[in-house]
LOLUMDO-920961 format. One record per atom (N, C-alpha, C, CB): residue number from 1; x, y, z; atom name; residue in one letter. Coordinates in steps of 0.2 Angstrom, whole numbers, plus 5000, padded with zeros to 4 digits. Glycine has a CB too. Example, Ala and Ser with C-alpha at 12.3 -4.5 7.8 and 13.67 -1.06 7.14 Angstrom:
# LOLUMDO-920961
- n east north up atom res
- 1 5066 4972 5039 N a
- 1 5062 4978 5039 CA a
- 1 5066 4984 5039 C a
- 1 5057 4978 5045 CB a
- 2 5064 4989 5035 N s
- 2 5068 4995 5036 CA s
- 2 5064 5000 5039 C s
- 2 5070 4997 5029 CB s
END
This chain:
# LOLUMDO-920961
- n east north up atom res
- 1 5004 4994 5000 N x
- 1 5000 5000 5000 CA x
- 1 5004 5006 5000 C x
- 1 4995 5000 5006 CB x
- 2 5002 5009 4996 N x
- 2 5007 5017 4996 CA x
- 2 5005 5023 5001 C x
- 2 5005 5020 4988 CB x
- 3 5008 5028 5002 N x
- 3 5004 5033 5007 CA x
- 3 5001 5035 5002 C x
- 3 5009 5038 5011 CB x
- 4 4999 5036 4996 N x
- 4 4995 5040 4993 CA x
- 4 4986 5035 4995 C x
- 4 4998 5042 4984 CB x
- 5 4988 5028 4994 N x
- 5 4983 5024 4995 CA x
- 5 4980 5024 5004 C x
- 5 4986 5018 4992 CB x
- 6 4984 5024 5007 N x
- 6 4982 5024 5014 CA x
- 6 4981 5034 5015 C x
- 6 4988 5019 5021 CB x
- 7 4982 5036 5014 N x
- 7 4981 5043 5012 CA x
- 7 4973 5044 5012 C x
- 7 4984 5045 5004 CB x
- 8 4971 5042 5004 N x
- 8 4967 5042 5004 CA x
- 8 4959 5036 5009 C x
- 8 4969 5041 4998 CB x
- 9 4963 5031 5010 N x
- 9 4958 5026 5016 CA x
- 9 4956 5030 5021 C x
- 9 4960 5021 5021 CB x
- 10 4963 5035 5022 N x
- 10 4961 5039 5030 CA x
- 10 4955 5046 5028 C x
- 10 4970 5044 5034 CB x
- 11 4956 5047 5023 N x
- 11 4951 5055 5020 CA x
- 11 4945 5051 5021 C x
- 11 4950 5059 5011 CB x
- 12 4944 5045 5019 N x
- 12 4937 5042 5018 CA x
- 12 4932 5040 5022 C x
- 12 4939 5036 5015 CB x
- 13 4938 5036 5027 N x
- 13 4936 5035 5034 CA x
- 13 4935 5039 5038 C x
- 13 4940 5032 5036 CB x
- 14 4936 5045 5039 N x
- 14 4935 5052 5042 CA x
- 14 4929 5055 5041 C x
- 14 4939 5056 5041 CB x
- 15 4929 5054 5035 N x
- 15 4922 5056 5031 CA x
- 15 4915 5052 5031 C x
- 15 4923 5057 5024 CB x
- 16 4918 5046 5030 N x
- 16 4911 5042 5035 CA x
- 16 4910 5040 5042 C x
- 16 4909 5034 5033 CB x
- 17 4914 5044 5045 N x
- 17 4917 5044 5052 CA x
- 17 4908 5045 5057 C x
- 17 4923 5052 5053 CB x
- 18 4909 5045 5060 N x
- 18 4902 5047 5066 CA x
- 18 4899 5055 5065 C x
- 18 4906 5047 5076 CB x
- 19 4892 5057 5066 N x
- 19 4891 5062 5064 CA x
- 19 4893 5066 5072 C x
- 19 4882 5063 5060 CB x
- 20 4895 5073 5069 N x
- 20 4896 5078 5074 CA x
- 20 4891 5079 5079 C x
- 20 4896 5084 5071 CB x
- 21 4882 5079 5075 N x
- 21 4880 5082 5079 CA x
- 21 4877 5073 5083 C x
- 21 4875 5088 5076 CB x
- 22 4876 5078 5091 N x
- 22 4872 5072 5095 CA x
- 22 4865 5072 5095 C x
- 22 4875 5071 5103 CB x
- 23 4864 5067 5093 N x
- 23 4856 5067 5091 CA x
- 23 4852 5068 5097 C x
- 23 4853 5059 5087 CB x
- 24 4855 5066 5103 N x
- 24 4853 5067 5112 CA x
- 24 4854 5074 5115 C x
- 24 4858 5061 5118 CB x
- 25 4857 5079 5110 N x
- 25 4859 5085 5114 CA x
- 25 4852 5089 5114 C x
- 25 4867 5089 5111 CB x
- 26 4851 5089 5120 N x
- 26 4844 5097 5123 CA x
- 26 4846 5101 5117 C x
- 26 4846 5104 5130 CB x
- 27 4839 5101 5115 N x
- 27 4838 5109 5112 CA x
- 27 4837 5114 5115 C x
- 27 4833 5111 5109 CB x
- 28 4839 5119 5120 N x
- 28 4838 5124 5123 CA x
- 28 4833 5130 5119 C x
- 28 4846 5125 5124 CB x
- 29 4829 5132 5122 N x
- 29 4825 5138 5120 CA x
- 29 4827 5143 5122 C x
- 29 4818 5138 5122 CB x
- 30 4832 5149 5118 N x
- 30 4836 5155 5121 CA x
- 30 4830 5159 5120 C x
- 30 4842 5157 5116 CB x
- 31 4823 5158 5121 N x
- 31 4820 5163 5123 CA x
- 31 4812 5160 5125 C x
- 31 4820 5170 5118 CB x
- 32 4814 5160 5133 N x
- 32 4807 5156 5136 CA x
- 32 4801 5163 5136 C x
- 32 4809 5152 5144 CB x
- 33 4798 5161 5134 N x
- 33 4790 5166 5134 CA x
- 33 4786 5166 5140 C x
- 33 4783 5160 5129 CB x
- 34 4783 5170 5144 N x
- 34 4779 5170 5150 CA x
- 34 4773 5178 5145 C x
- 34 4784 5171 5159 CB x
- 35 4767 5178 5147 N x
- 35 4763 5180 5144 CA x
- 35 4763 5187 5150 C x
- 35 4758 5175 5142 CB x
- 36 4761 5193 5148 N x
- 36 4764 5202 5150 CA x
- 36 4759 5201 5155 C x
- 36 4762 5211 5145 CB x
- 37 4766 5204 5163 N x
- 37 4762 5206 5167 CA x
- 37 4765 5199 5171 C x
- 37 4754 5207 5164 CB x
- 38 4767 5192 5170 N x
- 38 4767 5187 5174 CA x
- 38 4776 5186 5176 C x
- 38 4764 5181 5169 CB x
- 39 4780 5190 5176 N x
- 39 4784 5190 5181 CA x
- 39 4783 5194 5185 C x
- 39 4790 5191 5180 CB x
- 40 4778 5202 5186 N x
- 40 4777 5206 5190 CA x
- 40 4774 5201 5195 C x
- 40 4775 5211 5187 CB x
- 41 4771 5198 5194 N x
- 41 4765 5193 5197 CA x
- 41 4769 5184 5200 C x
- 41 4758 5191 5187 CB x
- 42 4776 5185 5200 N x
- 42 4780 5179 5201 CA x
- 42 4779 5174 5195 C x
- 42 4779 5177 5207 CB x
- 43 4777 5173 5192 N x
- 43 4775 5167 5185 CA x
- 43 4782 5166 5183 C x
- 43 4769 5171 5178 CB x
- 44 4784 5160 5183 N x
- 44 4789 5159 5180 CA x
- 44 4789 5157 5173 C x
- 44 4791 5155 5182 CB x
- 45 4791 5159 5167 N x
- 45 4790 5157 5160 CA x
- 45 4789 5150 5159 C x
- 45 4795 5158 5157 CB x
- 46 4786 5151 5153 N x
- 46 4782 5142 5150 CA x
- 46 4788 5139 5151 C x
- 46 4777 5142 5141 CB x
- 47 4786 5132 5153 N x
- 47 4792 5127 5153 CA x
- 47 4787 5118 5147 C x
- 47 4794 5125 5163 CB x
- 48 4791 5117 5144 N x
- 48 4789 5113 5140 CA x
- 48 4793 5107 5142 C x
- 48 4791 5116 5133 CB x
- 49 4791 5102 5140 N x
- 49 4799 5095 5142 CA x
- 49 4802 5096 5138 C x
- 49 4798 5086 5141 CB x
- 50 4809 5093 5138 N x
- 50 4815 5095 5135 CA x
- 50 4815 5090 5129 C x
- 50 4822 5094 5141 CB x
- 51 4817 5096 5124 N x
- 51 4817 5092 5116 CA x
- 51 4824 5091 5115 C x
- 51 4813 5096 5108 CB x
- 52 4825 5086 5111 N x
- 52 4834 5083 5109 CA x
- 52 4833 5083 5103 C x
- 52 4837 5076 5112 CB x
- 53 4838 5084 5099 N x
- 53 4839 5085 5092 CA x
- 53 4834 5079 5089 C x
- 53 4848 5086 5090 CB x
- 54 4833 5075 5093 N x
- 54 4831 5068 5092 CA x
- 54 4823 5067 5090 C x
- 54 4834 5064 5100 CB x
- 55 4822 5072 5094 N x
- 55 4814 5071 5096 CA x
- 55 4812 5080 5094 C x
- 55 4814 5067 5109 CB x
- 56 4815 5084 5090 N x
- 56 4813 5089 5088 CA x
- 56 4805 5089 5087 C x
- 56 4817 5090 5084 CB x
- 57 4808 5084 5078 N x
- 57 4801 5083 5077 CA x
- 57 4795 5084 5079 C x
- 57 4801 5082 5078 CB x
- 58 4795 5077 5085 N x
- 58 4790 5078 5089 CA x
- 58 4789 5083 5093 C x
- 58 4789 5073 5092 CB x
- 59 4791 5086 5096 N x
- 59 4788 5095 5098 CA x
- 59 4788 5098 5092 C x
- 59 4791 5100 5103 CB x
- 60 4789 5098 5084 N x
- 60 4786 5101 5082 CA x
- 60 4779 5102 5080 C x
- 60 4789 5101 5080 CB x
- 61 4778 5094 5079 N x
- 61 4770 5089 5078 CA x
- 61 4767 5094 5087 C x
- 61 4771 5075 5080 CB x
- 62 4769 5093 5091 N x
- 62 4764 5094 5096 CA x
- 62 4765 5104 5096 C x
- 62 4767 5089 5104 CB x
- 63 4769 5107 5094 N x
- 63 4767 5115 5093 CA x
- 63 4762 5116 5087 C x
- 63 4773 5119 5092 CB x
- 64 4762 5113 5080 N x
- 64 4757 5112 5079 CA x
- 64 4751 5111 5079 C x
- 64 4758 5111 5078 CB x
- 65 4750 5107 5084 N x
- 65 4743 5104 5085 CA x
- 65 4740 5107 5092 C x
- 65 4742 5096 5085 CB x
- 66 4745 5111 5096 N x
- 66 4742 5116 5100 CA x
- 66 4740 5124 5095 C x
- 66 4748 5116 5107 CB x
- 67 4743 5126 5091 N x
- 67 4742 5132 5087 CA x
- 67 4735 5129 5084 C x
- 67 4747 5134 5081 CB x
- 68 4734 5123 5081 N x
- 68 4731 5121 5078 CA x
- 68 4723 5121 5079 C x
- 68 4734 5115 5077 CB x
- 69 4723 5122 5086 N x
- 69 4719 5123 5091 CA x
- 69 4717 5131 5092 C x
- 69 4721 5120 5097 CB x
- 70 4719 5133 5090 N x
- 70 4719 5140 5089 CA x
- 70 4720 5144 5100 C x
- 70 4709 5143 5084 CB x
- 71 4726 5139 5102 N x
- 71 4728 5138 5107 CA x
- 71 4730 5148 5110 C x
- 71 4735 5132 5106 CB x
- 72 4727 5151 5116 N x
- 72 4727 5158 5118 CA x
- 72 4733 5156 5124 C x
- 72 4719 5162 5121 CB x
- 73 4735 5163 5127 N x
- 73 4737 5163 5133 CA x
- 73 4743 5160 5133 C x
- 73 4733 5160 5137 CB x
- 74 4744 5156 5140 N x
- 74 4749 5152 5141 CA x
- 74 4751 5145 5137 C x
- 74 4749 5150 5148 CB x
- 75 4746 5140 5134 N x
- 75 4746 5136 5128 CA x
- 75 4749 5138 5123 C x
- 75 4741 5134 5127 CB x
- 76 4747 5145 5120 N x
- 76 4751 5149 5115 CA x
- 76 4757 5149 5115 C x
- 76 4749 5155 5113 CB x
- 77 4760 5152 5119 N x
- 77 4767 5152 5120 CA x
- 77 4770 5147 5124 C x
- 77 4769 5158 5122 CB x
- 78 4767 5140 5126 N x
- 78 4770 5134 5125 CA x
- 78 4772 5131 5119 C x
- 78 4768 5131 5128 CB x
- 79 4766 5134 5115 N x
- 79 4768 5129 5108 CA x
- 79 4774 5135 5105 C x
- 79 4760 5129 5101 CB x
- 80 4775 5141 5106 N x
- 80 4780 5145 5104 CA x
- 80 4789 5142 5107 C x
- 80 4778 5152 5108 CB x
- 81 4787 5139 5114 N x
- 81 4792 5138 5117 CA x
- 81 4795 5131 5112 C x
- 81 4790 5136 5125 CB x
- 82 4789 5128 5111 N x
- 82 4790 5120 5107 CA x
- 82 4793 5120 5101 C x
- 82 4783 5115 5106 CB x
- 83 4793 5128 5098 N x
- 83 4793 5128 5091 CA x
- 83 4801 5130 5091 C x
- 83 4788 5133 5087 CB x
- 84 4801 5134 5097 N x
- 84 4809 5136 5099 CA x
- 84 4814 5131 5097 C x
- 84 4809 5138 5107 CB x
- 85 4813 5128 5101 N x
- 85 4817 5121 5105 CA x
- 85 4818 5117 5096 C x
- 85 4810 5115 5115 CB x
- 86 4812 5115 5096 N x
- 86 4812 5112 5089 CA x
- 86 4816 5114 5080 C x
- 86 4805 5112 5088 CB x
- 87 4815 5121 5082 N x
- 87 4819 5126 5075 CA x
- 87 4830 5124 5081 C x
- 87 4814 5140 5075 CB x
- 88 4828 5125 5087 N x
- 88 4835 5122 5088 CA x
- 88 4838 5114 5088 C x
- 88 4837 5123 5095 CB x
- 89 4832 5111 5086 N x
- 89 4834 5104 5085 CA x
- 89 4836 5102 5077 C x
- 89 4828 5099 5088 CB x
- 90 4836 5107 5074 N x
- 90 4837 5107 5066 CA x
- 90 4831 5106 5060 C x
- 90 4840 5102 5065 CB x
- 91 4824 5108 5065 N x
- 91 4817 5104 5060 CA x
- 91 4816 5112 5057 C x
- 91 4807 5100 5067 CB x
- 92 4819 5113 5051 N x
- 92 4819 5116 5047 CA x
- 92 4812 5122 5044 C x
- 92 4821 5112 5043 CB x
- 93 4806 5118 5045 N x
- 93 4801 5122 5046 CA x
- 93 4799 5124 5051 C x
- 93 4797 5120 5043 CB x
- 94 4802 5122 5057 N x
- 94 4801 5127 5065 CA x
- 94 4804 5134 5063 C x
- 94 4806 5123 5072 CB x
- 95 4809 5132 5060 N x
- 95 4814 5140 5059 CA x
- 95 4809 5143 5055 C x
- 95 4824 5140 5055 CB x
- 96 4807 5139 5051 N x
- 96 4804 5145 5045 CA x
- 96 4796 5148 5048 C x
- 96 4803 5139 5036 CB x
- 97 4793 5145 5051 N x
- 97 4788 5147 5055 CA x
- 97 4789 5153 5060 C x
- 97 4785 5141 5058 CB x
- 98 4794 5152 5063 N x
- 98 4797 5156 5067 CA x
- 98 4799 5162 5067 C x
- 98 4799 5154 5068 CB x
- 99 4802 5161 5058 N x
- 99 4806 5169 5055 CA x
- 99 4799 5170 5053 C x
- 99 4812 5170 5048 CB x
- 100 4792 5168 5052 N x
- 100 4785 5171 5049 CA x
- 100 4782 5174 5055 C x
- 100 4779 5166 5046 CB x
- 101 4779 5170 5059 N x
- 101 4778 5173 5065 CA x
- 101 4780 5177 5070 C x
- 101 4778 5169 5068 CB x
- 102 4787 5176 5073 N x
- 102 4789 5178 5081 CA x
- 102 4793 5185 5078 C x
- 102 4796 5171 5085 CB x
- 103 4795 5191 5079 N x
- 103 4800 5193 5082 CA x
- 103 4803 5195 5087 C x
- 103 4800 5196 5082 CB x
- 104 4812 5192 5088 N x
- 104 4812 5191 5094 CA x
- 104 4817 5199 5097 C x
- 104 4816 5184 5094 CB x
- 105 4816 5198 5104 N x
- 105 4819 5205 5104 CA x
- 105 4822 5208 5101 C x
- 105 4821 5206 5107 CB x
- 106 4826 5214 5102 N x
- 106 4828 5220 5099 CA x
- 106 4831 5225 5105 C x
- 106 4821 5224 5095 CB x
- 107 4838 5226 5104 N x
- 107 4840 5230 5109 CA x
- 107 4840 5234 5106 C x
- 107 4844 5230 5112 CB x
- 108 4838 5242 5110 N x
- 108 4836 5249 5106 CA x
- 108 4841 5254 5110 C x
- 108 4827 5252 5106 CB x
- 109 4846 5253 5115 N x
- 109 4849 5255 5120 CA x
- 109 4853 5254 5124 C x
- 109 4847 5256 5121 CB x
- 110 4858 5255 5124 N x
- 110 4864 5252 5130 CA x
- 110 4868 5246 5127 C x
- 110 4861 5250 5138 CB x
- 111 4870 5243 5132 N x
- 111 4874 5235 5131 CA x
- 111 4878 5237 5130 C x
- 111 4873 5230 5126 CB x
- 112 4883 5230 5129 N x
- 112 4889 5231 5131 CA x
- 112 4894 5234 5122 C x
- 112 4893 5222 5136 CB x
- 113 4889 5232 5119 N x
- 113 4894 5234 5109 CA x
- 113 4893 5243 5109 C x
- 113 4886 5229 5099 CB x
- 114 4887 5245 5114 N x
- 114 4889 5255 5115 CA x
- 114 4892 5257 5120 C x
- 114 4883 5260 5116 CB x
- 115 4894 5253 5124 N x
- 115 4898 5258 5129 CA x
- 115 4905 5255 5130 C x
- 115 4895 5258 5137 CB x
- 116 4908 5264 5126 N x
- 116 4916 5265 5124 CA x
- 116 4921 5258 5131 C x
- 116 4919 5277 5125 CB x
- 117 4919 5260 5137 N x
- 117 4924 5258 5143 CA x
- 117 4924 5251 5142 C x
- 117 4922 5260 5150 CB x
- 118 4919 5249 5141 N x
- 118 4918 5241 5141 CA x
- 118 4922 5236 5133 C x
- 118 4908 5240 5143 CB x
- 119 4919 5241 5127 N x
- 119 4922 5240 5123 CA x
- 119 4930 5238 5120 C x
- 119 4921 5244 5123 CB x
- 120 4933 5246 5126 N x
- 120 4941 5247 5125 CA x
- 120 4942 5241 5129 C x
- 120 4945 5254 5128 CB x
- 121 4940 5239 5135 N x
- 121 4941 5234 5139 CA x
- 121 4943 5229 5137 C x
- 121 4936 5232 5143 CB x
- 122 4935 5227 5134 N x
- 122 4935 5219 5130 CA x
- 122 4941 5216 5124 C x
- 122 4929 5220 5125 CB x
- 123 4942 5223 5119 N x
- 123 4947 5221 5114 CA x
- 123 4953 5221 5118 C x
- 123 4948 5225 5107 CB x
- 124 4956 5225 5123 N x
- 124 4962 5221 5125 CA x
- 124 4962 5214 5129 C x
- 124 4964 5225 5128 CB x
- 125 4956 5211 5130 N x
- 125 4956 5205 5135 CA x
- 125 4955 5200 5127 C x
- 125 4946 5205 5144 CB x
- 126 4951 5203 5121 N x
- 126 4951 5197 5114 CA x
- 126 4958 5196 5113 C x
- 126 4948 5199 5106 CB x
- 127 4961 5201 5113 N x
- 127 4969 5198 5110 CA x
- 127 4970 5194 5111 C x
- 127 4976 5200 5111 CB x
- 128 4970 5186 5107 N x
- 128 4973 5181 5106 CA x
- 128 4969 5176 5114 C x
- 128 4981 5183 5103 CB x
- 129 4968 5178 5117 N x
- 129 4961 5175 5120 CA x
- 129 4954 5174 5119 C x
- 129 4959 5177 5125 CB x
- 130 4952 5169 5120 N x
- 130 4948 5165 5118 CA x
- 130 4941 5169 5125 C x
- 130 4951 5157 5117 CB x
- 131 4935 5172 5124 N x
- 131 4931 5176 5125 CA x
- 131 4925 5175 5124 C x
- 131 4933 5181 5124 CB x
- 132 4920 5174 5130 N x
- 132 4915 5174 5131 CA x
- 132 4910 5175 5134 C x
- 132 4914 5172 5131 CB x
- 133 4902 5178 5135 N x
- 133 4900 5178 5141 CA x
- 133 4892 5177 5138 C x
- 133 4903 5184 5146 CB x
- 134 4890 5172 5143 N x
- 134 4882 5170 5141 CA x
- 134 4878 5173 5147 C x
- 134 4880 5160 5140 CB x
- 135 4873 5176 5147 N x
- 135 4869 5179 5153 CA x
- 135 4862 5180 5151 C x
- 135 4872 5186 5155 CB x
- 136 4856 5176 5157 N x
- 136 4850 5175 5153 CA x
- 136 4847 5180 5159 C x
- 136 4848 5167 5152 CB x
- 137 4843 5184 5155 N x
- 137 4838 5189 5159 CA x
- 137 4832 5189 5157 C x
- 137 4840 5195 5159 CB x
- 138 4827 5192 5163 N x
- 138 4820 5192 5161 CA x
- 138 4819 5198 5158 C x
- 138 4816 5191 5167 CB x
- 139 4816 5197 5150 N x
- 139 4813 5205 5149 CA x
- 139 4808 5206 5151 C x
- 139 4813 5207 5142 CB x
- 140 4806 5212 5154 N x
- 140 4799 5215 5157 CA x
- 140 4796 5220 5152 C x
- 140 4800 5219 5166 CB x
- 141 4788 5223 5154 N x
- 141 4789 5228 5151 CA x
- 141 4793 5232 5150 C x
- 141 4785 5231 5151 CB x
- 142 4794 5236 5145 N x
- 142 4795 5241 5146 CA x
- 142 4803 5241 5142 C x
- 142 4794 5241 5152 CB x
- 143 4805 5234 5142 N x
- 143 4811 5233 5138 CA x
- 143 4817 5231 5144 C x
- 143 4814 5239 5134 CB x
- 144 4815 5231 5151 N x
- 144 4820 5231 5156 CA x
- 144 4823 5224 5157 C x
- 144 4818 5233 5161 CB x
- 145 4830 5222 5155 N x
- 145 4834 5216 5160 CA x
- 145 4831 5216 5165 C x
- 145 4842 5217 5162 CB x
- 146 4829 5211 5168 N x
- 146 4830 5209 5177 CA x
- 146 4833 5202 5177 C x
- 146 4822 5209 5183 CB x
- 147 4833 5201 5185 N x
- 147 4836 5195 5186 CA x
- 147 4840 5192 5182 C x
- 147 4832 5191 5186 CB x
- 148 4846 5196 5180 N x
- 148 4851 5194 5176 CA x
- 148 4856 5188 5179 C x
- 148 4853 5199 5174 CB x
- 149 4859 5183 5175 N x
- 149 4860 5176 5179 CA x
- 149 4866 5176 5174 C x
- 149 4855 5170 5179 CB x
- 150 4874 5176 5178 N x
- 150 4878 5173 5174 CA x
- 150 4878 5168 5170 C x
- 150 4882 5173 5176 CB x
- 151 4877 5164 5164 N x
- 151 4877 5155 5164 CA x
- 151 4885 5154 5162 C x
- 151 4871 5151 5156 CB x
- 152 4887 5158 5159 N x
- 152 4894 5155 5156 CA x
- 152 4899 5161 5155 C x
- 152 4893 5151 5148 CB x
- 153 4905 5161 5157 N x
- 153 4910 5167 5155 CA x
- 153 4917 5166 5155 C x
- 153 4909 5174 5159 CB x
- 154 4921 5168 5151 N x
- 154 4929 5168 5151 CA x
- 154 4932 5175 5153 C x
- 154 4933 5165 5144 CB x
- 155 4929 5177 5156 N x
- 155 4932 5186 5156 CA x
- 155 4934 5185 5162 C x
- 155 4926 5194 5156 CB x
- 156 4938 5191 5164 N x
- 156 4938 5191 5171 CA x
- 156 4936 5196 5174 C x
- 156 4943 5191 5173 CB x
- 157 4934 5195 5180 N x
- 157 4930 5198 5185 CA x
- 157 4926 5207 5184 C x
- 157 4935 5196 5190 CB x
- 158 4934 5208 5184 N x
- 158 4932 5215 5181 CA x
- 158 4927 5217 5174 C x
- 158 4938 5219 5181 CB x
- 159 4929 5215 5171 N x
- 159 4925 5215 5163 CA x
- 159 4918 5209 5166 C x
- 159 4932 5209 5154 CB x
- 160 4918 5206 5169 N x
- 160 4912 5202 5166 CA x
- 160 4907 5207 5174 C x
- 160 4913 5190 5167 CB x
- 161 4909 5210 5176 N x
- 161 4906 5215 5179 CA x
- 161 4904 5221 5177 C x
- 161 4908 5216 5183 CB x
- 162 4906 5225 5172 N x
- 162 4904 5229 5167 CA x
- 162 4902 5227 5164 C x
- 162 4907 5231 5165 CB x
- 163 4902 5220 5161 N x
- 163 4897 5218 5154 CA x
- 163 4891 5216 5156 C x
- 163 4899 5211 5150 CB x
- 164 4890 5212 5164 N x
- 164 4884 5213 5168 CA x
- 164 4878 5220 5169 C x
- 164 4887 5212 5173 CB x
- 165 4884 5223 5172 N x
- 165 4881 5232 5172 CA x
- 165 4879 5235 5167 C x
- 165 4887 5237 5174 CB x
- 166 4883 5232 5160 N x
- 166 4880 5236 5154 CA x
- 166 4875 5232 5151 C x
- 166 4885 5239 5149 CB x
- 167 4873 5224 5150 N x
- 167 4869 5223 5150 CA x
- 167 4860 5227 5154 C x
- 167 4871 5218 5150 CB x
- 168 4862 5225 5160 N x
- 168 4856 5227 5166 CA x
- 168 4854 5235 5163 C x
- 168 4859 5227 5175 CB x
- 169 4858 5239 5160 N x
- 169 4857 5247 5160 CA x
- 169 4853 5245 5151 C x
- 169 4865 5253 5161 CB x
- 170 4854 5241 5148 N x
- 170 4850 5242 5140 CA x
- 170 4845 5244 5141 C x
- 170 4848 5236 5137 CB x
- 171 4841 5242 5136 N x
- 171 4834 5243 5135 CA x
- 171 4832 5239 5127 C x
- 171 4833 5253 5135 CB x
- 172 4825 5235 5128 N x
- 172 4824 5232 5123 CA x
- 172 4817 5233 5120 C x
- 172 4825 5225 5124 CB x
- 173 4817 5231 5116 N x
- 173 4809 5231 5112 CA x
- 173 4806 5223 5112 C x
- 173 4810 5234 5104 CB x
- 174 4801 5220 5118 N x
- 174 4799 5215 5118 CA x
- 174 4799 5214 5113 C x
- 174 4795 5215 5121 CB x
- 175 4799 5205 5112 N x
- 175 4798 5200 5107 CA x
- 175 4789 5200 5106 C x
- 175 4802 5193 5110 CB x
- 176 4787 5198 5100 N x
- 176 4781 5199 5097 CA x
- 176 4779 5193 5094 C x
- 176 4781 5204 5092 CB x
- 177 4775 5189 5096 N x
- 177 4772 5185 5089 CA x
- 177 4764 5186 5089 C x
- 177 4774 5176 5090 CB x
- 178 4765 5186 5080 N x
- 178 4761 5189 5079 CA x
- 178 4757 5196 5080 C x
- 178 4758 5185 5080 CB x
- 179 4761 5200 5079 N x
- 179 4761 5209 5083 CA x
- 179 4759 5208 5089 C x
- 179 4756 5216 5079 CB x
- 180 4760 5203 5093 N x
- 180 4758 5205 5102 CA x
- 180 4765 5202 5108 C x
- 180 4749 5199 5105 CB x
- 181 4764 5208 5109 N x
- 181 4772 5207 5113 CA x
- 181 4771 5202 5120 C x
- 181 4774 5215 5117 CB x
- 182 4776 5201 5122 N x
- 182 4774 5195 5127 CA x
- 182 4781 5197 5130 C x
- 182 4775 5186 5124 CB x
- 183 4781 5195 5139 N x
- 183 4788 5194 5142 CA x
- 183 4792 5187 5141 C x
- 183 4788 5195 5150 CB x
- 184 4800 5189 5141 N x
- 184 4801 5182 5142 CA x
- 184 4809 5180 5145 C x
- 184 4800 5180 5134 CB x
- 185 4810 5176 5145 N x
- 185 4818 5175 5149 CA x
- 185 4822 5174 5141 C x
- 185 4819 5164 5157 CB x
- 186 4828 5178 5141 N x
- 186 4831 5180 5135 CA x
- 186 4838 5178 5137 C x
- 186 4830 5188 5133 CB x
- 187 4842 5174 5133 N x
- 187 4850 5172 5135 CA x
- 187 4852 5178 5130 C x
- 187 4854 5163 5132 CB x
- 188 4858 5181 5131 N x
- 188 4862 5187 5130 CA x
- 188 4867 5183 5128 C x
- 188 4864 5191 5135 CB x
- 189 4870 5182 5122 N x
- 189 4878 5180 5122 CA x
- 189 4883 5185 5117 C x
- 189 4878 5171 5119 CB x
- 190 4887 5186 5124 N x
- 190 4892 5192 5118 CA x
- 190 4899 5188 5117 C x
- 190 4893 5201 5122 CB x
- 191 4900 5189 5111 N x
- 191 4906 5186 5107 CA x
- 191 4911 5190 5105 C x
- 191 4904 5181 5101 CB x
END
């Protein structure tokens, strides 16, 4: 066997290798729904069972057939939540229903890409470090962060305390489906 021939076995074999993605990995919903007015009221946002890339599908069949119902309220935006989770499991017409329906928030104010200090901060901490920070907040009327929750960060302390601060000072334009706004828990991820 020549190296050009085991060369080639190895390309082959790589390429029919194991798919990347894990058919078992959560679809996470980066924007859980609770209907206006139901965090002032303590309501925690719609929760759905957890879809896997596996089982997308099937919450997409079952946000269907809750819409299908011409589903109001909190059923409405569980089937929102289901459609979520499911356009993250790769069911291609969840996304597409989703870019027809939903708009999802909109920051119209602050954060950390307008403020100069945090900015200059940041690009000296990217040089050639590897930089992240995920932070999931409740949007209320009005457009306001609360309850903001660190999930994930590589900054240090000082920067991910500014990026905190200057998230919490934004301001958003509630997410919409179908022109009617809703609250909801929103993951933030700045790269």
């Amino acid at each position: 066997m020549t190296w050009r021939s085991l060369f080639l076995s190895l390309v082959l074999l790589s390429a029919c290798g194991q798919r990347r993605s894990d058919p078992a990995r959560v679809a996470e919903d980066l924007m859980r729904p609770a209907p206006m007015g139901a965090f002032a009221a303590g309501t925690p946002p719609v929760s759905t069972e957890d879809c896997t890339v596996r089982t997308a599908k099937q919450c997409f069949d079952q946000a269907l057939t809750l819409l299908a119902t011409n589903a109001q309220g909190p059923e409405r935006l569980r089937a929102l939540s289901l459609m979520g989770k499911s356009c993250d499991g790769q069911v291609k017409d969840a996304c597409s229903w989703l870019s027809q329906h939903v708009k999802e928030p909109r920051r119209v104010r602050g954060g950390p890409p307008d403020d100069p200090v945090f900015q200059e901060a940041f690009e000296h901490w990217r040089e050639g470090r590897k930089h992240h920070v995920r932070v999931t907040c409740r949007l209320v009327q009005g457009g306001v962060p609360q309850q903001c929750e660190v999930r994930e960060a590589t900054l240090p302390p000082d920067l991910l305390a500014q990026a905190l601060a200057s998230i919490q000072a934004s301001r958003y334009v509630l997410p919409t489906l179908d022109g009617e706004p809703f609250e909801c828990d929103w993951t933030i991820v700045i790269k």
